[in-house]
Structures are given as C-alpha cells and as structure tokens.
N, C-alpha and C positions, 0 to 999 in steps of 0.2 A: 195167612189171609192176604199179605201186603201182595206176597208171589205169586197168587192166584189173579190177583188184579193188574199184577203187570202182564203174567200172560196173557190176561183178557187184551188188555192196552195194543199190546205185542201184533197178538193175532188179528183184532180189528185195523191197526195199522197196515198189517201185511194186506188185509184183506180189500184196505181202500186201495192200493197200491196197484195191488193184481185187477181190481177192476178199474182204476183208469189206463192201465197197461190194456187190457182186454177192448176196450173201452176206443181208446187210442189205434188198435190193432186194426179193428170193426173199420171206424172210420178211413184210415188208409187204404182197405181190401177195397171198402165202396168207390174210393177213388180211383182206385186200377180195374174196378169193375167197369165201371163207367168208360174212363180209355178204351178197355178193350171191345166194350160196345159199340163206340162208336167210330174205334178201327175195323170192326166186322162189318159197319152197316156200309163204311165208304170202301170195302173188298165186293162187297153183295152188288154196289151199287157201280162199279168198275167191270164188275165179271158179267153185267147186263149189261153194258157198254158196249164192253167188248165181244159179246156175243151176237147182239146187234151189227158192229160193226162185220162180224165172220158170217153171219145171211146176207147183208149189202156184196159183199165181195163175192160172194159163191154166185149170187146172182147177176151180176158184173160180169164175171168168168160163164157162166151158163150163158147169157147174151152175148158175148164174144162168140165162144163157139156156135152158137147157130146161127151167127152173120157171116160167118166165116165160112159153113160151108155153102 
C-alpha cells in the first residue's frame, strides 16, 4: 500500500514538474512570438518604404528623360 502511494506521490510530482516546464516553455514561445511579430510588421513597414521610394525615383528618371529629349 505504502508503494502504491509513493508512486502516486512520485507521479503527481513529475506531473507538477512537466507542467510548469510546459508551462514555462508556452510562455518563452509567446515571447519570441511577439519579437518575431513585430520584426515582421517593421520588414512589412520598410519594404512599403522602400517601394515608395523605387515609384519616386522611376518617376524622377521618366521626368528626366523627357526633358532631355
């Protein structure tokens, strides 16, 4: 009987264990979620930018040439 209740003891231990590991795991993922979120929104928000920037210039260069000829 005593055996049976240590391995209860045992397993419920392991069991607290694995879930603040789990627990713990969860929380870090959401942290590097987040980074990577808001690494993507300031790439989204650079590549508008800079694409903006590549219509100004094309249009710049199209104005040139036809003062030019």
């Amino acid at each position: 009987m005593q055996a049976t209740l240590d391995a209860e003891a045992r397993g419920k231990a392991d069991f607290v264990r694995t879930k603040k590991k789990l627990e713990q795991d969860i929380n870090e993922l959401e942290v590097a979620l987040d980074a990577a979120n808001r690494g993507r929104a300031e790439a989204e928000k650079n590549v508008k930018k800079f694409q903006q920037q590549i219509v100004e210039i094309h249009q710049v260069a199209a104005g040139k040439n036809v003062i030019a000829f």
